[in-house]
C-alpha positions in Angstrom: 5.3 1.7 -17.3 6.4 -1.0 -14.6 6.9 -4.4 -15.1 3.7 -5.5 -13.6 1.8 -3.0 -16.3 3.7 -5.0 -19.2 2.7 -8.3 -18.4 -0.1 -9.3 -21.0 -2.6 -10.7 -18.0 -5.2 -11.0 -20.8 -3.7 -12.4 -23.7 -1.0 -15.0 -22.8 -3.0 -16.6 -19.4 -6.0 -17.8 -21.0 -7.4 -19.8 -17.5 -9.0 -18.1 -15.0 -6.2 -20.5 -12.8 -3.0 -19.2 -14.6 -5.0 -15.5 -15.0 -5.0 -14.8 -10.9 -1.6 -17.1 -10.3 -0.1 -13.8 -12.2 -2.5 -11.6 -10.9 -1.1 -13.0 -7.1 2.5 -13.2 -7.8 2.7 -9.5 -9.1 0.4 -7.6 -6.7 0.4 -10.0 -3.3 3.2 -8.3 -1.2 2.4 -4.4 -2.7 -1.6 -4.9 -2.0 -0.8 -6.8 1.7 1.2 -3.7 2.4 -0.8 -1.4 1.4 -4.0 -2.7 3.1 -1.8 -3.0 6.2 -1.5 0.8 5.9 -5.3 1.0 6.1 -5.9 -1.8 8.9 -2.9 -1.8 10.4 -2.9 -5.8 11.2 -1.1 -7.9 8.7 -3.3 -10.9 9.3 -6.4 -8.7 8.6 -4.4 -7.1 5.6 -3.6 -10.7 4.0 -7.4 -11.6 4.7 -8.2 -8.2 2.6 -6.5 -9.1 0.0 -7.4 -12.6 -0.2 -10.5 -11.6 -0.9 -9.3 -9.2 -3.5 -8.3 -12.1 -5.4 -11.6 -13.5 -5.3 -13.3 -10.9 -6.7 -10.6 -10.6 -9.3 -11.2 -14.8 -10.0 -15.1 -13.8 -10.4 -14.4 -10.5 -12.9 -11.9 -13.0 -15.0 -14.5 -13.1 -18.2 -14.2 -9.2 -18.1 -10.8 -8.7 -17.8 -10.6 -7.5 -21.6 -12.1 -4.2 -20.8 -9.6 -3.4 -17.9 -7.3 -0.1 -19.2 -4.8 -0.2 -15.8 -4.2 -3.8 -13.5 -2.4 -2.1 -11.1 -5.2 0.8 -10.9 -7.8 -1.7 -11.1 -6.4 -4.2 -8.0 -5.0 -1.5 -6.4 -8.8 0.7 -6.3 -10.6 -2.9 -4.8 -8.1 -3.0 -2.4 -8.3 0.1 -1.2 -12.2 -0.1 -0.9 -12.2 -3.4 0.8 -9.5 -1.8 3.3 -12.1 1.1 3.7 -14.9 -1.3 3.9 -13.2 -3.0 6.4 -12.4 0.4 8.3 -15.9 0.9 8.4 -17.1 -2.0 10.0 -18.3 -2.7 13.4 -15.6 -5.1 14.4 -12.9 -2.9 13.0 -10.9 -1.9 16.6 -7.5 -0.3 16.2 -4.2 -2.3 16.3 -1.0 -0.4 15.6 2.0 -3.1 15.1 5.2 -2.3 15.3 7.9 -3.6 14.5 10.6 -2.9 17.4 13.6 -4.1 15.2 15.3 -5.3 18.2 14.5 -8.4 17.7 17.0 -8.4 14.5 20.5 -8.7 15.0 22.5 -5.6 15.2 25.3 -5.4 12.7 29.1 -6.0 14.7 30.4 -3.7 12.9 31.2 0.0 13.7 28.2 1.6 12.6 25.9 0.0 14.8 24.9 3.0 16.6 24.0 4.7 13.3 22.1 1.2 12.7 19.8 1.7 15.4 19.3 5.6 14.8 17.8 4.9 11.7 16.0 1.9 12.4 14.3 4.6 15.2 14.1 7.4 12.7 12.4 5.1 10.3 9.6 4.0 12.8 9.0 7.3 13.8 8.8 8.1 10.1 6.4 4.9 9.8 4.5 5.6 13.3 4.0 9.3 11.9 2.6 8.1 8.3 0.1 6.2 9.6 -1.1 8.5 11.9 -2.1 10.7 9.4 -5.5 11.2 7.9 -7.0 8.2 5.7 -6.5 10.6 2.7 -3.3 11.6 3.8 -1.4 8.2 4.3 -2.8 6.5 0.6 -1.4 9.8 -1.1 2.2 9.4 1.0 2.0 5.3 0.7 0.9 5.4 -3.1 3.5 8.0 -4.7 6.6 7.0 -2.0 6.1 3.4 -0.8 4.5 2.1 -4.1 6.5 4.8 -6.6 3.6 5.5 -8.4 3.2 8.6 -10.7 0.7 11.4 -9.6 -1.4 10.2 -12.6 -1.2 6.8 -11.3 -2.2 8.2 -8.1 -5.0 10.0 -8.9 -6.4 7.3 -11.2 -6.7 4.8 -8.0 -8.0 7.1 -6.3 -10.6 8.6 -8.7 -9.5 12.2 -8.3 -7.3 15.1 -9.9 -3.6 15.2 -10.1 -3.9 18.5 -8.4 -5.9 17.1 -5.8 -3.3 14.4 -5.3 -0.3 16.7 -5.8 -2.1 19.3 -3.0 -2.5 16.3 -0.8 1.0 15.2 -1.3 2.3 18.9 0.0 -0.4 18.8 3.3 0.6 15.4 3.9 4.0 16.0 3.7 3.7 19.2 6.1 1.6 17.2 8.4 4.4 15.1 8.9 6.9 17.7 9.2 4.7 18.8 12.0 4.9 15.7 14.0 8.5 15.0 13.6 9.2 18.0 14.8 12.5 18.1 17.2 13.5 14.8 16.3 17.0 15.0 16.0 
């Protein structure tokens, strides 16, 4: 169980105020990222999950009957990403990070430095190029280190079904980064 999962969200915080302060500090960066993966524009992701935590601040009197936080915050997120995927307005904004903007290390190894900073946006470029039910799989069980149980909670399906999707996704990508060195 992580951290976030032993934190007694309903018992100790007993204001809706002190309830989704906890709420914010344990799932703001992992839900802004994750949306991202969805949207693909981090002021659109932070937007998302902004108003994650308003629907969280309106569900406070029934947060007694919540089993999982994490699968709980983590499933509206995801469905207000989707919502957003949906919508008319959506249009398609890859951002990338071109890393050389950061400073390059002085040392010795900073030609392996910049191989992997380009292996790792290939690596990120590829992921989110994948199918919508590709990329959560990959970005839940890798990025987020959930369990396949975990994983198929948020998602409302099977552990097979996430553990088949897991092996496509996974040969997807092997696909695409083909003849990289």
């Amino acid at each position: 169980m992580t951290r976030a999962e032993n934190i007694p969200f309903d018992t100790v915080l007993d204001t809706p105020e002190a309830w989704l302060d906890t709420l914010m500090d344990t799932y703001g960066l992992p839900l802004t990222k994750l949306t991202f993966s969805y949207v693909q524009d981090w002021g659109k992701a932070q937007e998302i999950v902004q108003d994650v935590f308003l629907t969280c601040y309106e569900q406070y009197n029934k947060r007694h009957t919540i089993q999982s936080y994490k699968a709980w915050i983590y499933r509206i997120a995801i469905n207000r990403a989707k919502d957003y995927y949906r919508t008319a307005w959506f249009k398609r904004i890859i951002v990338k990070d071109s890393g050389f903007d950061q400073q390059l290390p002085t040392s010795l190894h900073a030609e392996h430095f910049v191989i992997q900073q380009e292996t790792n946006e290939a690596l990120a470029h590829a992921v989110l190029t994948l199918p919508t039910k590709y990329r959560e799989v990959i970005l839940l069980y890798y990025y987020e280190e959930l369990s396949v149980h975990e994983v198929a909670t948020i998602l409302r399906c099977g552990d097979n079904t996430v553990k088949t999707r897991l092996k496509r996704a996974r040969e997807k990508l092997k696909t695409l980064l083909e003849g990289r060195d």
